[in-house]
BADRENMAR-886948 format. One line per 8 residues: number of its first residue (from 1); their letters; for each residue x, y, z of N, C-alpha, C, CB. Coordinates in nm, 4 decimals, decimal comma. Glycine has a CB too. Layout:
N
NUM) a) X:Y:Z:X:Y:Z:X:Y:Z:X:Y:Z  ...
! end
This chain:
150
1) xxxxxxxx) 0,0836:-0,1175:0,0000:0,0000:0,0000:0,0000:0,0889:0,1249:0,0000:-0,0956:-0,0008:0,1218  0,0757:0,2526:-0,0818:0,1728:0,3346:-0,0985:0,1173:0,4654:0,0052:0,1957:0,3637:-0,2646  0,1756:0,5082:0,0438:0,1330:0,6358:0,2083:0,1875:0,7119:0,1498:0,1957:0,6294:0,3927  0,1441:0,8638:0,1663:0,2183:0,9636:0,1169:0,1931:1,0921:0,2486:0,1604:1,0006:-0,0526  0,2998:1,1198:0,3194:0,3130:1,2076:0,4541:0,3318:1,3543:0,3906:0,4579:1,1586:0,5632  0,2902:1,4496:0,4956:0,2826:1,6082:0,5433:0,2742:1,5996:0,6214:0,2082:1,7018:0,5201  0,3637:1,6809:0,6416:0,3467:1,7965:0,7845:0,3047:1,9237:0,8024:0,4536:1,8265:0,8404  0,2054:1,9776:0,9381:0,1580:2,0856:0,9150:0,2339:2,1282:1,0962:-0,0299:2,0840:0,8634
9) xxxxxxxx) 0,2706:2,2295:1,0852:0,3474:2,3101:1,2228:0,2373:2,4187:1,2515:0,5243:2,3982:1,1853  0,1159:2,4170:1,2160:0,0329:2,4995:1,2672:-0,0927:2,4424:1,2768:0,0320:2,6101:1,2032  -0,2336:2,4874:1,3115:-0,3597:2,4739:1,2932:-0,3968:2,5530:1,2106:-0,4263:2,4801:1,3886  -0,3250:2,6534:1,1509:-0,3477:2,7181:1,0193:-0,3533:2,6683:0,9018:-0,2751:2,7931:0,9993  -0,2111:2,5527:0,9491:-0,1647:2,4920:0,8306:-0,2182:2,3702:0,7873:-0,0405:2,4747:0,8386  -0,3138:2,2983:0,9303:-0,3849:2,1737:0,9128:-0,5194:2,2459:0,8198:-0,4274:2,0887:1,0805  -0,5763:2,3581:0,8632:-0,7103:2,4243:0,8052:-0,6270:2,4155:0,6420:-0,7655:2,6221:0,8858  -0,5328:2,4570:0,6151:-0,4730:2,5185:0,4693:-0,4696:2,3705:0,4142:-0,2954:2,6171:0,4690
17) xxxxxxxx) -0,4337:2,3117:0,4422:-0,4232:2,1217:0,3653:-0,5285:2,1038:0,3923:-0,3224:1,9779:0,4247  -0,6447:2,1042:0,4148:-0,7461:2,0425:0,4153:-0,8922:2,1014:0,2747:-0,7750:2,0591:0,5790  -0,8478:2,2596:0,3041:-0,8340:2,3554:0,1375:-0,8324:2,3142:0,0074:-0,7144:2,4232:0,1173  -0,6938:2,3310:-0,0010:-0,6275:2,2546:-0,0806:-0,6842:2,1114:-0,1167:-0,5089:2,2483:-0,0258  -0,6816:2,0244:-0,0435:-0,7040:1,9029:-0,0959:-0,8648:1,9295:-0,1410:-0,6699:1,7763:0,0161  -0,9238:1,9798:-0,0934:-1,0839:2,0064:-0,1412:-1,1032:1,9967:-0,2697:-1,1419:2,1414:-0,1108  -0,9444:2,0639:-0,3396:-0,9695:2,1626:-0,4541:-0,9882:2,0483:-0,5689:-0,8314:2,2849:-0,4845  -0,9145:1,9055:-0,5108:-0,8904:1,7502:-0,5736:-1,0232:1,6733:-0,5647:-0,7688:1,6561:-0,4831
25) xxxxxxxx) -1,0978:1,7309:-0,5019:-1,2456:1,6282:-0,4132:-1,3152:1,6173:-0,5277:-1,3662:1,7103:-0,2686  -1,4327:1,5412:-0,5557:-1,5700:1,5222:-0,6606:-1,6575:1,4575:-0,6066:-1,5552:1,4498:-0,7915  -1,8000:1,4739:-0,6193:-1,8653:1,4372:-0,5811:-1,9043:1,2531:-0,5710:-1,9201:1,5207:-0,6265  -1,9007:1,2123:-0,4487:-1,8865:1,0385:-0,4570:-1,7605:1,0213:-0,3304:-1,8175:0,9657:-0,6565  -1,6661:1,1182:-0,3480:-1,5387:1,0787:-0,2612:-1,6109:1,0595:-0,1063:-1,4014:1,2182:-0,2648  -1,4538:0,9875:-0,0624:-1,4972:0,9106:0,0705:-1,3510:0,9721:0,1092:-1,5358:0,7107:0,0751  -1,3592:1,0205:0,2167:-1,2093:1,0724:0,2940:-1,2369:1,0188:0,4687:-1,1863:1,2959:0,2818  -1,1420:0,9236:0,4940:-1,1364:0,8363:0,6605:-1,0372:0,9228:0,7081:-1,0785:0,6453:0,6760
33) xxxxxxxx) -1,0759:0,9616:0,8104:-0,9841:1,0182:0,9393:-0,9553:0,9770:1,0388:-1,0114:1,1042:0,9903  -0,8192:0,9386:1,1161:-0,7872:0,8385:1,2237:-0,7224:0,9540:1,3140:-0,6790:0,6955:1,1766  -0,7052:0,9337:1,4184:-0,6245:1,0698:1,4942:-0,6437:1,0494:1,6608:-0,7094:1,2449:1,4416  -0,6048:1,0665:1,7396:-0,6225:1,1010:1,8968:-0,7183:1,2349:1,9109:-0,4609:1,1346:1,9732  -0,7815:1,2386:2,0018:-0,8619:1,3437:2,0334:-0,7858:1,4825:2,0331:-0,9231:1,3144:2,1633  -0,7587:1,5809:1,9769:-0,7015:1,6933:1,9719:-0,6272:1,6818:1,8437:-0,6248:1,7228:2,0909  -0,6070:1,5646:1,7662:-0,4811:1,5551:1,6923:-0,5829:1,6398:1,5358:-0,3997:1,3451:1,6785  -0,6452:1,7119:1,5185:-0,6691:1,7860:1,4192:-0,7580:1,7185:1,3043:-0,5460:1,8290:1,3770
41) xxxxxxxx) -0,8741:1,6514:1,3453:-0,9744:1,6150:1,2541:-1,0727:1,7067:1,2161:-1,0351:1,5147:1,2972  -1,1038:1,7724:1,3183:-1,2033:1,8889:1,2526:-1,1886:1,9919:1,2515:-1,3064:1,9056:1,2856  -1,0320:2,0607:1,2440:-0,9798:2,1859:1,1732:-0,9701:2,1558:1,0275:-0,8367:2,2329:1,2280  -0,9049:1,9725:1,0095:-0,8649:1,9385:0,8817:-1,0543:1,9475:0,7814:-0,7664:1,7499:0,8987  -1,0909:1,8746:0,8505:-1,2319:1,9245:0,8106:-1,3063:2,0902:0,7298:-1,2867:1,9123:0,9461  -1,2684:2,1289:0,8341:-1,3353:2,2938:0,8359:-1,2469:2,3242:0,6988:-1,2889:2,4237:1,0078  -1,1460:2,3048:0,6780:-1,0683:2,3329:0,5469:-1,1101:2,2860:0,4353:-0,9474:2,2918:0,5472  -1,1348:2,1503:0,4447:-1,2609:2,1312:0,3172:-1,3556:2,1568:0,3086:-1,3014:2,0426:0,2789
49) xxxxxxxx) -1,4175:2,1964:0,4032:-1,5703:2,2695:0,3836:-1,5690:2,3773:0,2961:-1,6328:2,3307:0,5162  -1,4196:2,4903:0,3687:-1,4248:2,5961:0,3023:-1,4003:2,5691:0,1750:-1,3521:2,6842:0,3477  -1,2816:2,5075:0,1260:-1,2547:2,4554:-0,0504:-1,3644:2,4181:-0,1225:-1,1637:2,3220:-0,0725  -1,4438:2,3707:-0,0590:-1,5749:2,3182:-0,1162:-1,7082:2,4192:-0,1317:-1,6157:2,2011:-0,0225  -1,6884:2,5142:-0,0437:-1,7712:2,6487:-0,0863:-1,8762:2,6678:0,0648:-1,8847:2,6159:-0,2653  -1,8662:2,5582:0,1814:-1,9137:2,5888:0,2348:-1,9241:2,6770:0,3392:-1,9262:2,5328:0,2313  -2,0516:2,7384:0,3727:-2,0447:2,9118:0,4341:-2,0743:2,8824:0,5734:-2,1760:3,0423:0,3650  -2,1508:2,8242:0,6389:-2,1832:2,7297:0,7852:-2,0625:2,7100:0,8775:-2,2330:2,5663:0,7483
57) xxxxxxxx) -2,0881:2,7648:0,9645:-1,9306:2,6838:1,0692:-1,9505:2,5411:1,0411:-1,9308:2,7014:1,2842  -1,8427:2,4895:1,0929:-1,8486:2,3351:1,1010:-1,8080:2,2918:1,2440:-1,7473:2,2639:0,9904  -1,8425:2,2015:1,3104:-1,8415:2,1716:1,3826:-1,8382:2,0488:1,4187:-1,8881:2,2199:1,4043  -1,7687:1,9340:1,5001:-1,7593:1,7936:1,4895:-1,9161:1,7561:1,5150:-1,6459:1,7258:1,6001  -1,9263:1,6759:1,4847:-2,0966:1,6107:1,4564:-2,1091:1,5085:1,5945:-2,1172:1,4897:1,2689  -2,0122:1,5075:1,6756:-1,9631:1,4252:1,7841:-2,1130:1,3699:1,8600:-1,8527:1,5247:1,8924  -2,2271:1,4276:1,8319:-2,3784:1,3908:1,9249:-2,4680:1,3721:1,8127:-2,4502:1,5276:2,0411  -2,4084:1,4076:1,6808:-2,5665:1,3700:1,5918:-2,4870:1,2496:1,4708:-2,6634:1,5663:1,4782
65) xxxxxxxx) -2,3905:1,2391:1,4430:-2,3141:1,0925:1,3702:-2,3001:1,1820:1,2410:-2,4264:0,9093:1,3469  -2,3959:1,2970:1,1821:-2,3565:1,2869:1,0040:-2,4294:1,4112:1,0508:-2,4211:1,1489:0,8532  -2,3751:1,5769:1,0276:-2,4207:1,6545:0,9714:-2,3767:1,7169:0,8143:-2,4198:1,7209:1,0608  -2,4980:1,7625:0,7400:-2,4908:1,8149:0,6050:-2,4241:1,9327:0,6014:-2,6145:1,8333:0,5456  -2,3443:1,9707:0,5108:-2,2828:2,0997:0,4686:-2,3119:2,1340:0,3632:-2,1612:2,1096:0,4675  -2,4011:2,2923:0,2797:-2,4062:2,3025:0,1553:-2,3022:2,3807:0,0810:-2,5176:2,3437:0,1332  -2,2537:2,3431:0,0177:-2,1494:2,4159:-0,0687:-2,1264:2,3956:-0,2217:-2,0275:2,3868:-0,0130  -2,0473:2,4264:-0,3327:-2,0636:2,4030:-0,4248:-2,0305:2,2758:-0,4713:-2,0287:2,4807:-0,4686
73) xxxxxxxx) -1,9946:2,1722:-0,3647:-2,0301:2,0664:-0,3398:-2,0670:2,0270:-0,1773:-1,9359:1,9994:-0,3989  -2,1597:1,9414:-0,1627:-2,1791:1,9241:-0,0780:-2,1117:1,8450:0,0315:-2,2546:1,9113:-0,1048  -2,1173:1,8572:0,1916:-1,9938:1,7969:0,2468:-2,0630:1,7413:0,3438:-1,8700:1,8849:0,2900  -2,0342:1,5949:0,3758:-2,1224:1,5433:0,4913:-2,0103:1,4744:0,5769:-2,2538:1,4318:0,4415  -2,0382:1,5348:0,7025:-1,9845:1,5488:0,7665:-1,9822:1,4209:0,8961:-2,0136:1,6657:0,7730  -1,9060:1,3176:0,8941:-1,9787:1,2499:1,0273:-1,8779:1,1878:1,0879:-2,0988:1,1411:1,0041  -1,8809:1,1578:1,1965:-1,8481:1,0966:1,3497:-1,9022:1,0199:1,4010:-1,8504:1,1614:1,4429  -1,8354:0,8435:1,3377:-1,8919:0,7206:1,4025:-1,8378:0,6552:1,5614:-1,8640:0,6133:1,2931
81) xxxxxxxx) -1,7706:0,7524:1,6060:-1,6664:0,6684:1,7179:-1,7936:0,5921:1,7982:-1,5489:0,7936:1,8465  -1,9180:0,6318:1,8081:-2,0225:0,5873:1,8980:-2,0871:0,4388:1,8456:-2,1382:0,7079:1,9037  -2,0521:0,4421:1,6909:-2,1110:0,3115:1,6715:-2,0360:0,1660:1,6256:-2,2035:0,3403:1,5783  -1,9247:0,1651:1,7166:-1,9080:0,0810:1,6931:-1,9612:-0,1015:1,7379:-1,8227:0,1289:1,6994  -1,9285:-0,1610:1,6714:-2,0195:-0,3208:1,6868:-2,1660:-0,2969:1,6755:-2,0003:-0,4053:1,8508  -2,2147:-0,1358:1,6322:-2,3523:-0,1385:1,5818:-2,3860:-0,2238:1,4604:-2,3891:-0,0064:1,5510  -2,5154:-0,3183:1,4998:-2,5538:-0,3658:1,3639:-2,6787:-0,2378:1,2610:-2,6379:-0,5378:1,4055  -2,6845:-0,1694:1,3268:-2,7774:-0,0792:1,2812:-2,7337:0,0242:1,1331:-2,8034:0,0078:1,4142
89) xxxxxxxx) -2,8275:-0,0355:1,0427:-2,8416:0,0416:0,9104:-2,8285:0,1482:0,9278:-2,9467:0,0364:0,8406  -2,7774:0,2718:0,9019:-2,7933:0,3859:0,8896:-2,7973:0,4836:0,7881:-2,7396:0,4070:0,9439  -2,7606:0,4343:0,6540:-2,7695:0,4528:0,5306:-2,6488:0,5076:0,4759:-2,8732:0,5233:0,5060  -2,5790:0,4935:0,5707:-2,4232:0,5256:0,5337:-2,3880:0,5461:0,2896:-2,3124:0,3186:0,6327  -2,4528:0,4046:0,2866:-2,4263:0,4125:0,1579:-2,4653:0,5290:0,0384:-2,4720:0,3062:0,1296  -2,5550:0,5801:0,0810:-2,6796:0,7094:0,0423:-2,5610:0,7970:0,0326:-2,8270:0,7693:0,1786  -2,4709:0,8327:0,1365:-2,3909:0,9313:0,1353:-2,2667:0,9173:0,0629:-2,3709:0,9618:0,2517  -2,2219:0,8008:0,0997:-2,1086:0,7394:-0,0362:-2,1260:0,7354:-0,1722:-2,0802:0,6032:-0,0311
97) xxxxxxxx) -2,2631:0,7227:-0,1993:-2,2514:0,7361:-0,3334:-2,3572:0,8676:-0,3876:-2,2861:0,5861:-0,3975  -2,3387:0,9632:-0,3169:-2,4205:1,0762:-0,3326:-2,3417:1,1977:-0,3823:-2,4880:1,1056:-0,2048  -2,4101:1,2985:-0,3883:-2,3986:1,3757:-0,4509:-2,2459:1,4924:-0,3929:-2,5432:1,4160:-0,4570  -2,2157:1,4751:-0,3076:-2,1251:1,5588:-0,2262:-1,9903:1,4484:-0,1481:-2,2369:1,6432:-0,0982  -1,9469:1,4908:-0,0701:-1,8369:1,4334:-0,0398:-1,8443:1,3931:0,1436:-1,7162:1,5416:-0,0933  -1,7867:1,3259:0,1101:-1,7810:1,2383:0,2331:-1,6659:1,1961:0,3383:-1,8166:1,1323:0,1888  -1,6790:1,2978:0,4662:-1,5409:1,2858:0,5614:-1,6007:1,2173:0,6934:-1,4589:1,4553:0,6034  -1,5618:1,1256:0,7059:-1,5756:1,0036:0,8424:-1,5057:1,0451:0,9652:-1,5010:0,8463:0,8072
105) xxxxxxxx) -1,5150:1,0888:1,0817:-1,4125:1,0638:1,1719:-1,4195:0,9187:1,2671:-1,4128:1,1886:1,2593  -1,3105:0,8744:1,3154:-1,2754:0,7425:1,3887:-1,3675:0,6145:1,2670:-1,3539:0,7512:1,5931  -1,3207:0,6613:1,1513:-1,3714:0,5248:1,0166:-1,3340:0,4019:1,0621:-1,2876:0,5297:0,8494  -1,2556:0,3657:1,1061:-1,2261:0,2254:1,1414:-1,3455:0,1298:1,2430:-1,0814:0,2395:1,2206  -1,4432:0,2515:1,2794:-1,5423:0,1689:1,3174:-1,6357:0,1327:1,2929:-1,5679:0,1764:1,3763  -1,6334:0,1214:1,1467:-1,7753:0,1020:1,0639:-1,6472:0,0545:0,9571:-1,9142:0,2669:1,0208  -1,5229:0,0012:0,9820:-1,4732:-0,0392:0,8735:-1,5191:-0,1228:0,7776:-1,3898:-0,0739:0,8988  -1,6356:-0,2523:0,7513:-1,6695:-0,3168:0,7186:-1,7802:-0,2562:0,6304:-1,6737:-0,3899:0,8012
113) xxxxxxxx) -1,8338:-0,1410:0,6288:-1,9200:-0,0541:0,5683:-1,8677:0,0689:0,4746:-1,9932:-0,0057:0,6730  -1,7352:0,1030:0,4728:-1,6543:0,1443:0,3873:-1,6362:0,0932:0,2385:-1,5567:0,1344:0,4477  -1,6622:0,2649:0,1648:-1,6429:0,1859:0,0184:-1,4734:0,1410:0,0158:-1,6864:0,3095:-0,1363  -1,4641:0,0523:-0,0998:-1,3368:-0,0570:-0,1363:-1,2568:0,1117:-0,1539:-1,3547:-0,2064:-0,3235  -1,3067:0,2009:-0,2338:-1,1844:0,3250:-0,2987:-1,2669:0,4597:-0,1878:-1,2015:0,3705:-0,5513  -1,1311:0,4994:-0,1487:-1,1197:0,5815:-0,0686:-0,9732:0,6811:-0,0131:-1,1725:0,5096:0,0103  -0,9911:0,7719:0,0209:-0,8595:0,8366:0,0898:-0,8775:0,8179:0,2468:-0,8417:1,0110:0,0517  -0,7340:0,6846:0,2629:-0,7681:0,7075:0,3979:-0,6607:0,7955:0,4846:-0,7878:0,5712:0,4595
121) xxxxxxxx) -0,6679:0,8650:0,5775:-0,5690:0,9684:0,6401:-0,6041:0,9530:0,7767:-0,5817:1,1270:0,5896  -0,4508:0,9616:0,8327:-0,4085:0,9539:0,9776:-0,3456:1,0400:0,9932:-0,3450:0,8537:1,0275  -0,3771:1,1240:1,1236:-0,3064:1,2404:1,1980:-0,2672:1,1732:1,2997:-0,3856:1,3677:1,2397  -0,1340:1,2743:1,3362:-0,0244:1,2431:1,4660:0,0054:1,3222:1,4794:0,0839:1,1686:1,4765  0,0103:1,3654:1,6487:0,0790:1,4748:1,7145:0,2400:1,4262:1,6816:0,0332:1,4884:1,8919  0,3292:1,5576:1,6524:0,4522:1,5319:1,6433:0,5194:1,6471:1,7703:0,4986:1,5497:1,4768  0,4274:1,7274:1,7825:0,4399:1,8216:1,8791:0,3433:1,9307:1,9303:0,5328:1,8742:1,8455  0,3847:2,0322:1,9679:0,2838:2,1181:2,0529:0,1724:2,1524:1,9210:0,3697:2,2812:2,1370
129) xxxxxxxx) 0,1784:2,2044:1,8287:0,1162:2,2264:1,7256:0,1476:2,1544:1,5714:0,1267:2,3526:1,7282  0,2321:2,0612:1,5929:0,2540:1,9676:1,4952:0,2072:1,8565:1,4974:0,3562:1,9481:1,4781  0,1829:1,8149:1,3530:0,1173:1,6794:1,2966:0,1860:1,6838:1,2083:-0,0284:1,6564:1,2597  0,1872:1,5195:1,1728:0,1768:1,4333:1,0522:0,0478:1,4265:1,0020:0,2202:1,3004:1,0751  0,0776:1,4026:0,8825:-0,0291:1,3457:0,8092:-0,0401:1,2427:0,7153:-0,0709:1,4227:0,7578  -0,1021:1,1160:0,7125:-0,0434:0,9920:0,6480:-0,1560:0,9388:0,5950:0,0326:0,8899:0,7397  -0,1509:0,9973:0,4069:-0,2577:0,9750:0,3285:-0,2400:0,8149:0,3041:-0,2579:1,0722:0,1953  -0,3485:0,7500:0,3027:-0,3368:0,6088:0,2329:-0,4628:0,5691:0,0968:-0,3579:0,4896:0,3733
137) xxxxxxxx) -0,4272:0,6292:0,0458:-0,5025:0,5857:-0,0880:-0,5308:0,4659:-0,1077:-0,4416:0,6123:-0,1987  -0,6659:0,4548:-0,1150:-0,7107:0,3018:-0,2047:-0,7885:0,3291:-0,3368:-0,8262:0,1939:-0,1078  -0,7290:0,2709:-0,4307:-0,7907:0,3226:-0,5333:-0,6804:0,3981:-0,6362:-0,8994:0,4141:-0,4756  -0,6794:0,3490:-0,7749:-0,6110:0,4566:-0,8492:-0,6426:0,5937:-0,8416:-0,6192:0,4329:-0,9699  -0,7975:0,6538:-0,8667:-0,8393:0,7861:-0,8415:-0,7612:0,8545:-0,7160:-0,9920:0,7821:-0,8182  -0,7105:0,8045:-0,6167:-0,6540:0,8544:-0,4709:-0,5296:0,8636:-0,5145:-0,6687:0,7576:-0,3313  -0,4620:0,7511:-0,5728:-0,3107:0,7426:-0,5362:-0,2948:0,8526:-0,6577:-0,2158:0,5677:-0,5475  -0,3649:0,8952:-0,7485:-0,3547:1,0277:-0,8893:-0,3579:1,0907:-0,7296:-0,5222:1,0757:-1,0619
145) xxxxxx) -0,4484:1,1221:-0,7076:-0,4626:1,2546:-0,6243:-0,3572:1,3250:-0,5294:-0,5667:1,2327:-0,5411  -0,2878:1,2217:-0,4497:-0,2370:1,2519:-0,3634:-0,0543:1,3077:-0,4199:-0,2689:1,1301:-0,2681  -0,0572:1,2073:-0,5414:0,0679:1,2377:-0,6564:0,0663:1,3317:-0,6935:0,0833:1,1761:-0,7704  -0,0964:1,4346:-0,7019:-0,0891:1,5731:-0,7261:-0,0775:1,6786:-0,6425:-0,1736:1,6000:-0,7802  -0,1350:1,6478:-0,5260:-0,1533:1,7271:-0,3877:-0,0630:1,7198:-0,3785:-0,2227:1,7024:-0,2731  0,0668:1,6238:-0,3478:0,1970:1,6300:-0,2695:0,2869:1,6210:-0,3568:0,2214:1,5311:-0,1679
! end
């Protein structure tokens, strides 16, 4: 599997890569986020919202699992850490293959409900305001992408 790393030394700079990569997004994409609590999932977030046109704060979805964002594409926004070993339908797929784009936080717990092609990304504290960032593309469409982003 090929990983492709950044580093961001700010929360400016996690908001600015998250921008940016927006600018690569289409409607259908699936983007997984892995990270420790603080380690920068929903600054990285708020950065694609904005790339994507959306005007709404954003905010982690941490009590409702999937909020909507409208923008000139649309961005849905969700936070499964609560369901994991849920057998419960939730229509997850509706949003994967819909019209806007799709950012997961703690994905590994609905791993089995994940489309096969996806960008998956892991954040790490490296320090007081530093992260890594460790894209894992599945999918030719990802591993183009990330060959362009980085």
């Amino acid at each position: 599997m090929e990983k492709y790393t950044w580093n961001s030394h700010s929360p400016e700079e996690t908001f600015e890569f998250g921008e940016r990569l927006a600018k690569h997004l289409t409607p259908g994409d699936v983007l997984t986020l892995e990270g420790d609590l603080g380690a920068g999932k929903t600054s990285f977030t708020k950065g694609i919202g904005k790339g994507l046109g959306v005007q709404r704060v954003i905010n982690s979805p941490t009590f409702t699992i999937i909020k909507e964002y409208k923008g000139h594409i649309p961005l849905y926004h969700m936070d499964v850490y609560r369901l994991e070993h849920s057998e419960e339908d939730l229509g997850f797929d509706e949003y994967f293959e819909g019209e806007g784009v799709t950012v997961i936080e703690w994905a590994s717990m609905i791993e089995e409900m994940l489309p096969e092609e996806r960008l998956d990304i892991y954040i790490y504290h490296t320090g007081n305001d530093e992260r890594t960032f460790e894209l894992r593309p599945k999918g030719e469409r990802f591993i183009s992408l990330c060959k362009e982003l980085l």
